[in-house]
N, C-alpha and C positions, 0 to 999 in steps of 0.2 A: 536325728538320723542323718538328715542333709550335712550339718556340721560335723559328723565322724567323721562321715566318709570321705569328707573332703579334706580334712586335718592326714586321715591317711593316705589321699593321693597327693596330697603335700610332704609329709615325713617321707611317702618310699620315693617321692620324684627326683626332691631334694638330693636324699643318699645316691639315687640309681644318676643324677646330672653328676656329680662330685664323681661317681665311679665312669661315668662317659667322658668328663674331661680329662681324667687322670688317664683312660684309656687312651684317649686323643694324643696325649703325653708319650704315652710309649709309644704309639705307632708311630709319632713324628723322630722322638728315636732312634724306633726299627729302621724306620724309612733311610736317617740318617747314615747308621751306624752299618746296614745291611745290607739298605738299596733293594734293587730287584735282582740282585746275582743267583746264582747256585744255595747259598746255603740259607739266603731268604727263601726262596722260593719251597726247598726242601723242609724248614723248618713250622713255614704254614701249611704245608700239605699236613706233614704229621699232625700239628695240633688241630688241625680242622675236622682229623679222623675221630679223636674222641668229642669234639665238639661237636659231629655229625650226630651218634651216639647218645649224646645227652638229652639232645632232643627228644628222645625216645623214654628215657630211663630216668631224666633228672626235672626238668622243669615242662616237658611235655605233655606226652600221652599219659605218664604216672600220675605225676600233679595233677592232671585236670581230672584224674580219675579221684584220687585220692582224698583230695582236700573237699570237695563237696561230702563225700559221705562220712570223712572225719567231722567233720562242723556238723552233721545232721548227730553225731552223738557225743556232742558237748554235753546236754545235758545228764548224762553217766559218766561220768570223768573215769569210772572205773571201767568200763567196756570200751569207751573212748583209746584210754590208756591201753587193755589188750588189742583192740585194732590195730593200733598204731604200731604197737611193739611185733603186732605178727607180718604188719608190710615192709616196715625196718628188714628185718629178717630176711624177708623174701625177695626183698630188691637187692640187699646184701648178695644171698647166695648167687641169686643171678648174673648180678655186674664180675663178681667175681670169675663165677667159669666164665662167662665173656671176653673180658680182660684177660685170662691165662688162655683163651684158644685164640684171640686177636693177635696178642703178642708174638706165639706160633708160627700164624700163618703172616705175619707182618708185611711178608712180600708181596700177596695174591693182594691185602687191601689197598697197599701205596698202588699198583697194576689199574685196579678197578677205579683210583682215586684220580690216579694221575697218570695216565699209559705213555704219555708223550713226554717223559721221565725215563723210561725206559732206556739203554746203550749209552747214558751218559752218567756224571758223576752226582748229577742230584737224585737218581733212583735208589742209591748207595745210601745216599748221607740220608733220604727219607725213610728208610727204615730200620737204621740207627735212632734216629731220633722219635721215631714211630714206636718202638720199643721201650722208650726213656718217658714219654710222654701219655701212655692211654692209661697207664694205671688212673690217671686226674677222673676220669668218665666214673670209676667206684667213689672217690674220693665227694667228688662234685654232685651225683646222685644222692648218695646219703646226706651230704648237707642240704641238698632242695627238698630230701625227704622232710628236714627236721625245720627247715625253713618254711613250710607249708604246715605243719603244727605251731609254727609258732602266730606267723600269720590270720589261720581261722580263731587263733586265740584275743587276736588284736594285738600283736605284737609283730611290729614289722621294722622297730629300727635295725637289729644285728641282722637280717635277716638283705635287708638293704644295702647294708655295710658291708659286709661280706668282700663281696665285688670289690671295692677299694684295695681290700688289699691285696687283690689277685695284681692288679695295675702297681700300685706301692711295691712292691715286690718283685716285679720282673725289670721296674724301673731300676730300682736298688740291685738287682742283677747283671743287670747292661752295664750301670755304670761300676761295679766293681771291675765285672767282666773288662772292660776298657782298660781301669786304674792298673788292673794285676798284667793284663794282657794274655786272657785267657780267650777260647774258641768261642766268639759270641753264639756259634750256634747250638753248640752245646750246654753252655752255661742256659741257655734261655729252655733248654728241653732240659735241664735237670731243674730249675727254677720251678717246669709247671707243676710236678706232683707236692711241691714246697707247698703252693699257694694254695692247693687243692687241702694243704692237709692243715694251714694255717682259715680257710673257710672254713671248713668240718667242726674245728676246735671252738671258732665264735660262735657259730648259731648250737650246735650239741652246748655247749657252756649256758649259754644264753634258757636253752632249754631247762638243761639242767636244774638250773638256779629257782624254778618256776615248776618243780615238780615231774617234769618231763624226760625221763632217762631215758634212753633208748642205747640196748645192748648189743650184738649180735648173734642171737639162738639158732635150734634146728628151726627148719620157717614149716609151719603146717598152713595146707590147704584146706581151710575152715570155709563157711560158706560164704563169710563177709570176703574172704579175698578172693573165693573165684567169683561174688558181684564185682568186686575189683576191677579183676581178669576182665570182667564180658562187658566191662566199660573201657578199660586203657586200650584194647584190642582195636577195636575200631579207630579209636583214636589215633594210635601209632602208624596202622596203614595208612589214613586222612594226614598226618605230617611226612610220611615215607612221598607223599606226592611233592610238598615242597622240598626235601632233604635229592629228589632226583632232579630236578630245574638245578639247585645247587650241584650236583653230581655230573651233570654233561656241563655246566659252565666251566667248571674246575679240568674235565677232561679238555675242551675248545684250550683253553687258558694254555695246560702244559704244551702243548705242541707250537708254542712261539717263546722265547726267551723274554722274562721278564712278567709275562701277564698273569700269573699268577700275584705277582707282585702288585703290580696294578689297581686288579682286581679288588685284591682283598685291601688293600688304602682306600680307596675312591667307596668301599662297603662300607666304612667308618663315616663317611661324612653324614649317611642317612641314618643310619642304625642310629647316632647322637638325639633325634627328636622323637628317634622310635623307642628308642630304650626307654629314655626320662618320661615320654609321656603314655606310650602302650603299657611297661609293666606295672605303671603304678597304679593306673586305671585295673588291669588285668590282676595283677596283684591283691587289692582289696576288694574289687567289688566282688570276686568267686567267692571268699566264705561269707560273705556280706547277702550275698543271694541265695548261698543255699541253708542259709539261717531263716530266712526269713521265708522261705517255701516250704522249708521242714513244718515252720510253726502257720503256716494257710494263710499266710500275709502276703496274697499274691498282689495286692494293691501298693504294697509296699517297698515288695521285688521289686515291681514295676518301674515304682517311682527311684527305687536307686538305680536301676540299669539306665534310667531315663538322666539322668544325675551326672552316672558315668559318662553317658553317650555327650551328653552337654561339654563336660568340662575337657573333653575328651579333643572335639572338635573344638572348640572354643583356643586351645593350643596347637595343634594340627594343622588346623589350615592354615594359618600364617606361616608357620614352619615348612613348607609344600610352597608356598609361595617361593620362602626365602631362598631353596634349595633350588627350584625352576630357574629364580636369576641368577 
């Protein structure tokens, strides 16, 4: 058990370090090519809006909801499979009226996001680009849907991968963007539903291939999805507390030139130790635990939270060191 689990907080650290360097990559880029002017700063407001969003929807409050009580019905691969296919559905319908009343009101969110945007020309370009960009939050939900099936299955390389080619892609973006001499801000807000839809297609494929189709139907509220519901619920309010510390930083930020810019570079250098070693911890040990509690192997839970918690810190705090100097 010790050696699984740790073979998969090696497989998703590995892919999630490769996707944090390559991230590192663009943002040096960004940094380069964009700076902290008007249409940087405009163009991480908007993608920050459905990356506020996803939290909620995609690898959040859903997932944490989801992927435990999909892993408790592994063993019926065939009830397994209609769970699965009736949350599909039901996160489907949701993101979607979301995404059409967001895009809507486009203006009141960039307001709430960013107010110190306002009387100038990056309030403008941020909900241009606002518009171009939140479809990604449907795109990127239903792939953590599918990524979280794939995961309590024990399959976490595509699933890891993913992300690489969100960064591979915007890279390839920028730099065309440059070669043809096109609006890099633009180019990089029509790039993100690209990559959203180039994620969707590896882990859905990936699924696929393994049995696991996921379509999208009318979505019915069966009783397994309002247990769902009256699990993600709590949850999402318990992440809306960090998603608002995020929400007045972002507000502080726009009312000085540049510091959103700032902001969101200098969030990269920590996020790098936090990604590779939080999600992968995070990542395997959820179906890994709620396998082992389903089946009254609470000594076992134990010993793998105990496991996680080891290798966890065993990485962390040298990295917390190295970020102090």
């Amino acid at each position: 058990m010790k050696s699984g689990l740790v073979r998969g907080f090696l497989s998703v650290g590995i892919w999630t370090f490769v996707s944090r360097v390559s991230g590192f990559v663009r943002d040096i880029l960004m940094a380069a090519w964009l700076g902290t002017g008007p249409v940087a700063e405009a163009f991480l407001i908007a993608l920050s809006l459905p990356n506020m969003f996803r939290r909620f929807f995609a690898e959040g409050a859903f997932n944490t909801a989801f992927v435990p009580i999909f892993s408790k019905k592994l063993d019926n691969r065939r009830d397994a499979l209609r769970f699965a296919s009736e949350a599909f559905s039901g996160l489907f319908v949701t993101v979607l009226i979301l995404s059409a009343v967001a895009m809507i009101f486009m203006p009141v969110l960039v307001w709430l996001m960013a107010s110190g945007f306002q009387g100038d020309e990056r309030f403008a370009l941020a909900v241009e680009y606002g518009r171009i960009t939140f479809p990604y939050i449907l795109l990127i939900s239903m792939a953590s849907m599918v990524s979280g099936v794939l995961n309590a299955n024990g399959r976490f390389t595509a699933a890891a991968a993913a992300p690489v080619l969100l960064n591979l892609l915007f890279i390839a973006a920028m730099g065309l963007g440059r070669w043809r001499g096109w609006d890099l801000g633009l180019t990089l807000a029509w790039a993100t539903p690209v990559t959203g839809i180039s994620q969707l297609a590896l882990v859905w494929w990936d699924a696929h291939r393994t049995g696991w189709t996921f379509l999208p139907r009318r979505p019915r509220l069966s009783p397994d999805m309002r247990r769902l519901l009256a699990v993600a619920l709590p949850a999402a309010f318990a992440g809306g507390v960090v998603q608002l510390n995020l929400l007045i930083g972002r507000q502080v930020g726009s009312r000085f030139d540049g510091a959103i810019g700032w902001l969101s570079y200098s969030d990269r250098l920590y996020q790098l130790p936090l990604g590779v070693v939080g999600a992968a911890v995070a990542v395997v040990l959820l179906p890994e635990l709620a396998r082992r509690l389903r089946a009254g192997d609470h000594a076992g839970g134990q010993s793998a939270y105990s496991r996680a918690t080891e290798f966890g810190l065993f990485l962390t705090l040298p990295a917390a060191f190295a970020i102090a100097v």
